[in-house]
C-alpha positions in Angstrom: -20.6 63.1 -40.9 -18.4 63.6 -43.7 -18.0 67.2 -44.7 -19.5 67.9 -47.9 -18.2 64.6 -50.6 -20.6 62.1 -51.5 -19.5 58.8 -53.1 -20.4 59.0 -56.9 -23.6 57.2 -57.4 -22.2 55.3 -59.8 -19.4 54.0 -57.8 -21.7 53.7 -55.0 -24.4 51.7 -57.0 -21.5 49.3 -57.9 -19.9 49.1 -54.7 -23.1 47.7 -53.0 -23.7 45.0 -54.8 -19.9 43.7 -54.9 -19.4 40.7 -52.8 -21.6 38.0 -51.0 -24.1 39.3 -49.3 -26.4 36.6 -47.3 -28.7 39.0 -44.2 -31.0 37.1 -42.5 -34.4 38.5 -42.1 -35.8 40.2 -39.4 -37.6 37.8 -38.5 -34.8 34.9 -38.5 -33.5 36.3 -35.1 -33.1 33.6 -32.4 -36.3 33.2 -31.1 -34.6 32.7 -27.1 -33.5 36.4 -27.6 -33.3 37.9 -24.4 -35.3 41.2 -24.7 -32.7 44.4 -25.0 -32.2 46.3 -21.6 -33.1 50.4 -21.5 -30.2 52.2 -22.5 -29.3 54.8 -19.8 -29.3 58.1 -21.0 -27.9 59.3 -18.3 -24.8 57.9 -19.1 -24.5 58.5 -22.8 -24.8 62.3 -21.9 -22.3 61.7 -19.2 -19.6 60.3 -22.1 -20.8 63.6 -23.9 -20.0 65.3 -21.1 -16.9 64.1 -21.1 -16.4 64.3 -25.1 -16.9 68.2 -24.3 -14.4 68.3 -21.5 -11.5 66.5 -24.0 -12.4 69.3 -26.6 -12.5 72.2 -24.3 -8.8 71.2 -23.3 -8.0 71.1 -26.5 -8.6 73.9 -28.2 -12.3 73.2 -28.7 -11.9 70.0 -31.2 -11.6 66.6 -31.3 -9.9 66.8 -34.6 -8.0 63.8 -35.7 -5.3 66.3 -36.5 -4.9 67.2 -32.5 -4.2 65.7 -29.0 -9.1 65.7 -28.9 -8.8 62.8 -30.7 -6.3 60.8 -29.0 -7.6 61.5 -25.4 -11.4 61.0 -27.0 -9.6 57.1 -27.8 -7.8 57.1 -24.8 -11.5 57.6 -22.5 -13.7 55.1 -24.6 -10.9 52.4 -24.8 -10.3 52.2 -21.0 -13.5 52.0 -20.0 -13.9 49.4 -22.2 -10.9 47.5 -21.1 -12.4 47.4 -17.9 -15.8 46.3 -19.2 -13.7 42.8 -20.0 -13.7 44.1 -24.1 -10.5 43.1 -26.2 -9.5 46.4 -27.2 -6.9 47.2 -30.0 -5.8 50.4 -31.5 -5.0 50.4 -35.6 -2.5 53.2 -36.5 -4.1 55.0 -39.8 -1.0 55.7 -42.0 -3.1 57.8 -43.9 -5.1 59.4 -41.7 -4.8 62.9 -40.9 -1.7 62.5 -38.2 -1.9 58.8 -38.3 -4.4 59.0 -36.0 -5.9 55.3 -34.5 -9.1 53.8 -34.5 -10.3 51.6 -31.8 -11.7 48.7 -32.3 -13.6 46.3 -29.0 -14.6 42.9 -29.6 -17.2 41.5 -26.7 -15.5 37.5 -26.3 -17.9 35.2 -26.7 -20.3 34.5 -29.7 -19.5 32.5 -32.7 -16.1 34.0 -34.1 -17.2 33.6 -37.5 -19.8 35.8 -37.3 -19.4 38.7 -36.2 -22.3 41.6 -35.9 -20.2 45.3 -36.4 -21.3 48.7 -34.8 -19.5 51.6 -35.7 -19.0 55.2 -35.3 -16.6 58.2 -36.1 -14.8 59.7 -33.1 -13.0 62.4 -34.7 -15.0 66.2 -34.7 -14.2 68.6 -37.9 -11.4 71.3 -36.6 -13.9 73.9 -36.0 -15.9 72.6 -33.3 -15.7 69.5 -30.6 -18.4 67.7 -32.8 -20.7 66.6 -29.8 -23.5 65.7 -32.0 -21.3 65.2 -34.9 -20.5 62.2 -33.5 -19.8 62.3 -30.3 -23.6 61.1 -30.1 -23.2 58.3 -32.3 -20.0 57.4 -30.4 -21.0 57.7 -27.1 -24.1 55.9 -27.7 -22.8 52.6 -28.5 -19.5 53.3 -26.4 -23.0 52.5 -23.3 -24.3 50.0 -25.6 -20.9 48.3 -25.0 -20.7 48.7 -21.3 -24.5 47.8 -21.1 -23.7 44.4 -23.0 -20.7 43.8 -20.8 -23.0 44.2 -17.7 -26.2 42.1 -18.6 -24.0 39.6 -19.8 -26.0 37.4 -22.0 -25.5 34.5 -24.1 -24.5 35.4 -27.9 -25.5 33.7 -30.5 -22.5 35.6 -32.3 -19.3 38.0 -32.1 -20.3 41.3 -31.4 -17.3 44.1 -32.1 -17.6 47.6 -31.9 -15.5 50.3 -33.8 -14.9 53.9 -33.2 -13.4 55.6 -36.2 -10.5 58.3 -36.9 -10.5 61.0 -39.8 -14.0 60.2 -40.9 -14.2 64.0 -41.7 -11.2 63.6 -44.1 -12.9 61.2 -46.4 -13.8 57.8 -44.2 -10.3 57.6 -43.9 -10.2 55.8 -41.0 -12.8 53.2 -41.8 -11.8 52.7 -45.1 -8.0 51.5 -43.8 -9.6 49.4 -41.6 -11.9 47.7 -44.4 -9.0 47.7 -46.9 -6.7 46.1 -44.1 -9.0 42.9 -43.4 -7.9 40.0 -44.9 -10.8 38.2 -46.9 -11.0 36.0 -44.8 -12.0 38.3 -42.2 -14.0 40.3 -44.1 -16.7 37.2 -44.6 -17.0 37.0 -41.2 -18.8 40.3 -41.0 -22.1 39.6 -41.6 -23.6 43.0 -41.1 -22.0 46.4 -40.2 -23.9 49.0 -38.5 -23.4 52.9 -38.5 -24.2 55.5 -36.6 -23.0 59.0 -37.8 -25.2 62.0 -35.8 -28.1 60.4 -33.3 -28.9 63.3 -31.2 -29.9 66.8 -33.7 -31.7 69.3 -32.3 -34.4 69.3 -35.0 -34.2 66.0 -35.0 -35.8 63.3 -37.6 -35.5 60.0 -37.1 -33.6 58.7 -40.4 -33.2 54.5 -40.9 -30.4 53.5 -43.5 -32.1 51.7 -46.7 -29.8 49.7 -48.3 -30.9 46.3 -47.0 -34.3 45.6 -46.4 -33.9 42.8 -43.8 -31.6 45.2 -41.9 -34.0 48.3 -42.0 -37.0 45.8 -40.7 -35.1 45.3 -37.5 -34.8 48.8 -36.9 -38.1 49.7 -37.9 -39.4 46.8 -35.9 -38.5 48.8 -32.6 -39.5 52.2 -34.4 -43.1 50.7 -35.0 -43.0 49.9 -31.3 -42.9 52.8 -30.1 -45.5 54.9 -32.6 -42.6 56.7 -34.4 -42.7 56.5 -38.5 -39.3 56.8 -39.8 -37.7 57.5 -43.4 -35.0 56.1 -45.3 -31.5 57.9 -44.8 -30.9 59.6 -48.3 -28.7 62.9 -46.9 -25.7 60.2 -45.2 -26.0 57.9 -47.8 -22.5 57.5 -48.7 -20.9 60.2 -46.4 -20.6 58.1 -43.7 -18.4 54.8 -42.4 -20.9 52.5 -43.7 -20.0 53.5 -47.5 -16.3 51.4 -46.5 -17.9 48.4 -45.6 -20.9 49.1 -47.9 -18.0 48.5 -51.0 -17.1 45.4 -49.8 -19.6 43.8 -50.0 -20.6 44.2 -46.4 -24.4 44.4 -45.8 -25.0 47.8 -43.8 -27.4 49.2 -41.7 -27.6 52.3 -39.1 -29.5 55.2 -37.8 -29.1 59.1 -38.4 -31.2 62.3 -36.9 -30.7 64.5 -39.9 -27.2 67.1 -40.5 -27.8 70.1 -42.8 -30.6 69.3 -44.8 -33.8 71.0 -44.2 -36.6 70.0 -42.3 -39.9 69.7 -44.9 -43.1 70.8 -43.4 -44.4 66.6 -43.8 -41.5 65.9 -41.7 -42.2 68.2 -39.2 -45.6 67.3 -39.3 -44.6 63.9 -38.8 -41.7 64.4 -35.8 -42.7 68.1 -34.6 -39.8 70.7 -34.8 -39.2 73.9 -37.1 -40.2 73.0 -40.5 -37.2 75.4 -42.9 -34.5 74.9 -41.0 -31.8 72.5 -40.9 -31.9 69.5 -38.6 -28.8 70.2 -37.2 -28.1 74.2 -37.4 -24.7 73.4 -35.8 -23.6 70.8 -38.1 -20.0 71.5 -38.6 -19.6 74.6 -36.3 -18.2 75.6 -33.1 -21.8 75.7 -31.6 -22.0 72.0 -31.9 -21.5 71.9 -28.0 -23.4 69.7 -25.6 -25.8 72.3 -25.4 -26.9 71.0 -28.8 -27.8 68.0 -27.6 -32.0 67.1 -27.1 -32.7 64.0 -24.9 -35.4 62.5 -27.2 -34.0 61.5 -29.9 -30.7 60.5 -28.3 -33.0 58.1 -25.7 -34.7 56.5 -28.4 -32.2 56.0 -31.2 -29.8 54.4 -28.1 -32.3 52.3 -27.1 -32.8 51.3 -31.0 -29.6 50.4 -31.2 -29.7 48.4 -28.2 -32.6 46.3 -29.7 -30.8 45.2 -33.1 -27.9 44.2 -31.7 -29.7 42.0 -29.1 -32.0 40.9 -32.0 -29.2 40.2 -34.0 -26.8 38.8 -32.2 -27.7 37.7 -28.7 -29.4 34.0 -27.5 -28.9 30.7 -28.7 -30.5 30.0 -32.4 -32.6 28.1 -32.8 -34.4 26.1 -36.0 -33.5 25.6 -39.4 -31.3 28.0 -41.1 -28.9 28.1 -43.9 -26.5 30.5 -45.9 -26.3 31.5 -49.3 -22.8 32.2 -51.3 -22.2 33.0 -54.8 -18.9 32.5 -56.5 -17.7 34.7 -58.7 -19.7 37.6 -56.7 -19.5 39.5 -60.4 -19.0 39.4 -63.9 -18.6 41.1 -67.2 -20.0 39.9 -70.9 -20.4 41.2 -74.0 -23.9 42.1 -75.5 -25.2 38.2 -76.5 -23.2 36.1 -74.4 -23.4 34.3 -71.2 -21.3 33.6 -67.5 -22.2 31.0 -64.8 -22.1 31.5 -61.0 -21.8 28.9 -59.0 -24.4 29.2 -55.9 -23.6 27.8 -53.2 -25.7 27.0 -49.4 -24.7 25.9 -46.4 -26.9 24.6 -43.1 -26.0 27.1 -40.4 -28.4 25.1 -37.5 -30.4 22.4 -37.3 -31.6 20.2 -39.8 -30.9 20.7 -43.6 -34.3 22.3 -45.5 -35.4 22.5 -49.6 -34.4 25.2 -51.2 -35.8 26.9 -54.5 -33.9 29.3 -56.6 -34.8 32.6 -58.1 -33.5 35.7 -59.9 -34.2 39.3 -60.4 -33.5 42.5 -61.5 -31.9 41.1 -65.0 -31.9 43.9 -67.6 -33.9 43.8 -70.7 -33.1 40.9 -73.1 -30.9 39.1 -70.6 -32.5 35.5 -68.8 -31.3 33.2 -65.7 -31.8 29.8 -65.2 -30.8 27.2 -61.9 -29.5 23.7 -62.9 -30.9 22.5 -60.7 -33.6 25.1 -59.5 -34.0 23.5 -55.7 -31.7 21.9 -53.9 -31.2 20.9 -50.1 -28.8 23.5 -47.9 -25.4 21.8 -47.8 -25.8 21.9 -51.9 -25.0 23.5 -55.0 -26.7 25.1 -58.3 -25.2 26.6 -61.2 -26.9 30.0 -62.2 -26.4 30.5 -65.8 -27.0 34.4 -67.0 -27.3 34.5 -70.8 -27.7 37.9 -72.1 -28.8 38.7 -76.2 -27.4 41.2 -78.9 -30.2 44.0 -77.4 -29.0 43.4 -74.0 -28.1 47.1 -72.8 -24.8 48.1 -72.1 -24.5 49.3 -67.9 -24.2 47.4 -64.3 -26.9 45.6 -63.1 -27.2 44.3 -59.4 -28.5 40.7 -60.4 -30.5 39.1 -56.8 -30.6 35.8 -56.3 -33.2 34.8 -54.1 -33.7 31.6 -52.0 -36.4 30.9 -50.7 -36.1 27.7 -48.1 -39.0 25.9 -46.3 -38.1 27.5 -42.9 -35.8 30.9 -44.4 -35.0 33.0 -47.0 -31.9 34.5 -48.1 -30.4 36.6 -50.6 -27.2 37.1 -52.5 -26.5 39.9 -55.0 -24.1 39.5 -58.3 -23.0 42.4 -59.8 -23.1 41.6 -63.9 -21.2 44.2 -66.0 -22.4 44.3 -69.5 -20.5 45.8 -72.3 -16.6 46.3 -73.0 -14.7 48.6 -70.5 -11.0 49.7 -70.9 -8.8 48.7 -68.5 -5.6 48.3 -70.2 -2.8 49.0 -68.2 -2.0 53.3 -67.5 2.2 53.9 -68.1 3.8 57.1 -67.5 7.7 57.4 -69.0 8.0 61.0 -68.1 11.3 61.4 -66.1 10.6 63.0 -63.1 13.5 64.3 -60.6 13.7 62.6 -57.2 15.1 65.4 -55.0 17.3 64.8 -52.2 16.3 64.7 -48.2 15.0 67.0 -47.2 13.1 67.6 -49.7 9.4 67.0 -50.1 7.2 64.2 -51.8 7.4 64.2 -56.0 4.7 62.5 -57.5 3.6 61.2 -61.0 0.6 60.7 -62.4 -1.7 58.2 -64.3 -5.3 58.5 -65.4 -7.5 55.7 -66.1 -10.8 56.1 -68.1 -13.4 53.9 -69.3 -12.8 51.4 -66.6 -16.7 50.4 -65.2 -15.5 49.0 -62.2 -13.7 49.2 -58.9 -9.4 48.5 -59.1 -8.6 44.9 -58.1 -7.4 43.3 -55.1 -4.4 42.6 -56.6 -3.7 46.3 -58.7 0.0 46.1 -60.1 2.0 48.7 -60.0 5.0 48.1 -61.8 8.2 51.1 -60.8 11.1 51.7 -62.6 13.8 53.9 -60.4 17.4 54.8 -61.2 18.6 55.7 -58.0 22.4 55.8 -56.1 20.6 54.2 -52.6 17.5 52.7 -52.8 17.3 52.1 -49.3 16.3 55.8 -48.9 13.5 55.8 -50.9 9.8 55.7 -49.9 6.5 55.0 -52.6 3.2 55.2 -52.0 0.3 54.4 -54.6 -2.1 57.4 -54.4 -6.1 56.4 -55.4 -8.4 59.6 -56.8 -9.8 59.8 -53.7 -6.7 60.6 -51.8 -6.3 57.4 -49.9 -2.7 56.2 -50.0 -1.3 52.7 -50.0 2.4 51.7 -49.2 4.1 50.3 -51.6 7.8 50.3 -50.2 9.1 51.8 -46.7 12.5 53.2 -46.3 15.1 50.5 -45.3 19.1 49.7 -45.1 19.0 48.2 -48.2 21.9 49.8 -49.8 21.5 48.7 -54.0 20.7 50.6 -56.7 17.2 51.4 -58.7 14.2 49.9 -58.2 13.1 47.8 -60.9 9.9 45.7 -59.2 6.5 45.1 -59.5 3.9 45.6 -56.3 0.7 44.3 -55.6 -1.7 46.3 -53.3 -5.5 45.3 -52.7 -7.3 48.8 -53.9 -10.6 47.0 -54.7 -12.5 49.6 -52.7 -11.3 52.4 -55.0 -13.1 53.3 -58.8 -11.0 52.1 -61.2 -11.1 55.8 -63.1 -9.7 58.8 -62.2 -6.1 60.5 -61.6 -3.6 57.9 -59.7 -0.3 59.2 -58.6 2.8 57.1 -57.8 4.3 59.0 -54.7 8.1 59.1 -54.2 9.9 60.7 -51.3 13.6 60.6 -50.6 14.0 60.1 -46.7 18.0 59.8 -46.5 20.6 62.4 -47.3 23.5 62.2 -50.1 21.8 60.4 -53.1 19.6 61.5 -55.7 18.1 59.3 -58.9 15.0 59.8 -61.0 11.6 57.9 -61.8 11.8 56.6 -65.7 8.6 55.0 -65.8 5.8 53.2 -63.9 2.7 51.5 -65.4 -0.6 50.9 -63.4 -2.8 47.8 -63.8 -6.2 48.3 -62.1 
């Protein structure tokens, strides 16, 4: 997990409801299922085993900043490899020694929609991170190989992904997220984390922030007589919080890190009421010693069960989807928007529909035209707001409810004026020659109540003797950079262009930075200005 950040509520408020979000209910999993196989634990401890072995030759770590990481990658991919799982491996340009992540996709399944699990591989620098996550790692790395060996029929495309330089900042997850073409990113229908599965005084923690993806876990939880909570200390710290922003809906499990254990919870689970769940979170003592068999058993086996809920057997029935377009929008106080609503039949035959809203703010009213339609049709929502309408965002969900499903879709509706007029700085700033390290300048945005945009400008103005030389990045508040120009043999003079980078995952306020290092000897220019359109 994350070392110490949490996403700003705010942003992280805003973040989940950008985007169209259609989760089927628990209880809209193909009803020819096949019924999930035992996990063995047996093997997930021998992958830990094997985790621990990787950081005890390396200097006790599986840092992404160290050779732990890569041979941690190099172990889960080629077993996977041999599973039959296309395997590829995404250089992180801004992760923490542009480590990779590893992504497996399971080949059969509808391509177009894809179930996600997901889990860091990387350890902080002071200890090889066996629970922190090798436990989360190695338990769907046997998920994988158990999938590859029962072999069943899929309903849809399973892929599995094992993060780098989560303990940076979700750096790894967030450059894959950022990196997916829309296109791509529709596909995934629901991502599922797993950050910390085996603590030694353990709780058994279910992520909140869809309903219909908690029920599934929850389902098996019930199953077995074990009451569960909602996740509230990894709620942002973790991979999820990338594809949570996108408007991906999320899901996962977690056994607690270095929050304390309350005397109802230990009531409830057994273990040391006072102490942390996870005494080792973080340290060097966070060995395979630290490591209980209960809860890793059960959470693998939980996982094991959603997956095959969600994604394995033929469906079967009436279904439909549920797409709103624009997925958010902004009014003044006293004024209205329309969203179009769109359905779609997903299998068998096409069913009524009737349309509903909630969670409008005070003074503020939505109406369908027309309020039921048949999947395969359309609606138009109109949102009309009054002059006491408070200012704020407000995750708007439209509901609808079909004669054999129901499905949701959440618009996020901004209310009230926000500033986000372009940022220029026309400081001159020096651009010293190779070898020389990175210059940067800066640009603050404020009063901007929303994420950047896909298509952020940044517009650069360079007087320089050999462009070619030059290499910019775009720096968010977070840290995260993105490439604007690589070094090259173009031999002209200044820079005088306008990029376009998708930073829609990234608040809109805060400190940017425009990032300029000189890679090539014998020429030397200066930065005159740059402007910044979020």
């Amino acid at each position: 997990m994350k070392w110490k950040t949490r996403i700003g509520a705010g942003v992280t408020a805003l973040a989940a409801v950008l985007g169209v979000v259609s989760v089927p209910a628990a209880t809209a999993a193909p009803a020819t299922a096949l019924a999930a196989p035992d996990i063995s634990l047996a093997n997930v401890k021998a992958h830990l085993n094997q985790l621990q072995t990787i950081a005890n030759n390396n200097g006790g770590t599986r840092s992404a900043r160290g050779g732990g990481y890569a041979a941690s990658v190099s172990y889960v991919e080629n077993l996977l490899k041999n599973a039959g799982y296309t395997t590829t491996r995404q250089t992180c340009t801004s992760c923490l020694g542009q480590s990779q992540n590893l992504i497996a996709e399971w080949p059969q399944g509808d391509a177009s929609q894809v179930i996600m699990l997901g889990a860091h591989l990387d350890s902080v620098s002071a200890g090889p991170g066996i629970n922190d996550n090798g436990s989360g790692s190695a338990s769907i790395l046997e998920v994988a190989l158990t999938l590859a060996r029962t072999n069943p029929a899929m309903a849809k495309r399973v892929r599995f992904g094992w993060w780098a330089d989560e303990e940076s900042g979700l750096v790894g997850s967030k450059y894959y997220v950022n990196n997916l073409p829309s296109t791509e990113r529709t596909k995934i229908k629901t991502y599922l984390n797993f950050d910390m599965i085996g603590s030694k005084n353990w709780g058994y923690f279910v992520y909140d922030d869809v309903a219909s993806v908690k029920a599934v876990f929850d389902e098996y939880f019930t199953s077995i007589g074990i009451p569960t909570e909602g996740d509230s200390e990894g709620d942002g710290r973790s991979d999820h919080a990338s594809f949570k922003s996108a408007g991906i809906p999320v899901g996962g499990l977690a056994t607690g890190a270095g929050d304390i254990k309350s005397s109802a919870q230990a009531q409830k689970w057994g273990g040391t009421a006072g102490s942390p769940f996870d005494n080792c979170y973080h340290r060097a003592c966070d060995t395979i010693s630290n490591i209980p068999d209960a809860p890793l058993e059960k959470n693998s086996d939980a996982i094991a069960y959603a997956l095959w809920k969600l994604a394995v057997g033929t469906p079967q029935g009436n279904d439909f989807s549920v797409t709103l377009n624009p997925a958010a929008g902004n009014v003044q106080p006293g004024q209205s928007l329309q969203v179009a609503v769109n359905t779609a039949t997903t299998s068998g035959s096409a069913q009524p529909i009737s349309l509903s809203a909630s969670g409008l703010p005070a003074g503020a009213t939505a109406t369908f035209s027309p309020a039921t339609i048949t999947s395969g049709g359309s609606s138009t929502l109109t949102i009309a707001t009054t002059t006491s309408t408070p200012t704020g965002t407000f995750p708007i969900t439209v509901t609808a409810d079909g004669a054999n499903a129901d499905h949701t879709a959440t618009f996020s509706l901004g209310v009230g004026s926000s500033s986000c007029a372009p940022v220029t700085n026309s400081t001159r700033l020096d651009i010293p020659d190779y070898p020389a390290s990175a210059v940067s300048s800066t640009g603050t945005v404020s009063g901007c109540a929303r994420n950047a945009s896909g298509t952020t400008k940044v517009e650069v103005h360079i007087t320089h003797t050999y462009r070619g030389d030059l290499v910019l990045d775009l720096v968010a508040p977070d840290g995260t950079a993105y490439r604007l120009k690589n070094s090259s043999s173009d031999s002209a003079d200044n820079i005088d262009t306008t990029y376009t980078v998708n930073a829609s995952s990234e608040a809109a306020n805060g400190t940017w930075k425009l990032q300029i290092k000189d890679v090539g000897p014998a020429d030397t220019g200066y930065l005159s200005s740059w402007t910044l359109t979020v």
